[in-house]
N, C-alpha and C positions, 0 to 999 in steps of 0.2 A: 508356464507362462511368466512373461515380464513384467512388472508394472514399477519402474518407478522410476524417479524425474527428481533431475537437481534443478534448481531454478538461481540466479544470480541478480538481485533489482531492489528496490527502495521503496518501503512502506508508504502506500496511499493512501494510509489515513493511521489517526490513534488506534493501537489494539484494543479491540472489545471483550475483556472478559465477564465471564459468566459462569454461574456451576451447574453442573445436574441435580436429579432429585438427591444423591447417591453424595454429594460433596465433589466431583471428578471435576476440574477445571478443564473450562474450553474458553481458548482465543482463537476469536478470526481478526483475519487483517486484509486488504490487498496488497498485492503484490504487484509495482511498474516494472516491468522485463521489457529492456528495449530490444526488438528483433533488428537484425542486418538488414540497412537498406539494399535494396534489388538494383539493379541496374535500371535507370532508364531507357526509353526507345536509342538516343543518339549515345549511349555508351557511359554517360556519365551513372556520376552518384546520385541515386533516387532518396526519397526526404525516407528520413527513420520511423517508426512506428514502435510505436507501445503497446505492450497489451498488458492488461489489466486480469492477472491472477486470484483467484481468490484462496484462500489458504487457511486453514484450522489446524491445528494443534492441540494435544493434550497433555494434563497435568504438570508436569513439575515443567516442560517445556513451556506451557503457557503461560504457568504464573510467572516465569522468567522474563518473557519474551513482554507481559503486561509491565512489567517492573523497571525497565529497563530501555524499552523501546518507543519511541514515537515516532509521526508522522515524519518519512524524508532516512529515517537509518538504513542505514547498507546491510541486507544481511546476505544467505543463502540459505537454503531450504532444501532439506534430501526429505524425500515420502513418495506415496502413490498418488497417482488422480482417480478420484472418486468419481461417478456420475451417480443424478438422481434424478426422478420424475412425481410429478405430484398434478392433481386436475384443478385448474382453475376453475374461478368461480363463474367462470361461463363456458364451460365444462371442457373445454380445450386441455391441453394437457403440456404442463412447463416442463421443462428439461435444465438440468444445471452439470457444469464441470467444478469440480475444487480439486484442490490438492491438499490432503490431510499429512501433513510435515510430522513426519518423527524427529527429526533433527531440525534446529532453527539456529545457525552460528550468525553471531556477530560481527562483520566485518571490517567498522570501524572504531578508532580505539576511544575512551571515555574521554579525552581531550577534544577530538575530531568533532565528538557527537553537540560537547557543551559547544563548542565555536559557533555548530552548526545553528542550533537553537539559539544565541544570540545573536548570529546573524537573521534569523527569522524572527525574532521579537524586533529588530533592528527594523526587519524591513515593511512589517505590521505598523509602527509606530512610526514610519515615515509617514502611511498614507493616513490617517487617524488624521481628521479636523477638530479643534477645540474652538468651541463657542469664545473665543477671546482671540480669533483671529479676525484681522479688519476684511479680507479680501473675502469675496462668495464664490467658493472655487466652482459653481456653475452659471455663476454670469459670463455670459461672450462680452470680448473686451471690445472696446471700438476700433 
């Protein structure tokens, strides 16, 4: 049997790490993979969609990938997809997909990445109001 999946997309949120009882590091992160849009009914180009992967990693890959990576980095991701079930508390029973990554590459370089995050502090501290501004940016004007 086959199991396993490269994936191509940009971290949707800070990596989470954490250890076992054991010392073994594990990060999870998600993963935005944008699928090909479909065609519309009249032939054109249908709107694109994302999906939203989830992804773990072990040891020397996670502490790497925690070190190194934030919200918005390019990477790719080679491993298998895991599935698991467990019973809610109202006794129903949840179901989960991940992708446990052996390999986590980096795809863009340590320049790209500082731009990146300056342009996201940039645009954070555009919308940020300081009590020393005259105007109520929730008043409607006349």
């Amino acid at each position: 049997m086959i199991n396993n999946v490269v994936l191509v997309g940009r971290l949707g949120n800070d990596p989470e790490l954490k250890n076992t009882n054991s010392g073994t590091a594990i990060c999870k992160f998600r993963l935005a993979v944008a699928r090909p849009p479909r065609r519309d009914d009249d032939g054109g180009r249908g709107e694109e969609v994302t999906d939203w992967i989830n992804i773990t990693c072990w040891g020397k890959v996670a502490e790497n990938v925690e070190r190194y990576l934030s919200k918005g980095s390019l990477v790719g991701c080679e491993g298998r997809i895991q599935t698991s079930t467990w019973d809610k508390e109202d006794g129903s029973k949840g179901y989960g997909v991940e992708v446990n990554a052996a390999r986590v590459q980096f795809l863009e370089s340590k320049k790209d990445r500082e731009e990146r995050r300056d342009d996201d502090a940039e645009d954070q501290s555009d919308d940020t109001v300081s009590d020393d501004d005259d105007e109520d940016p929730f008043e409607v004007g006349d």
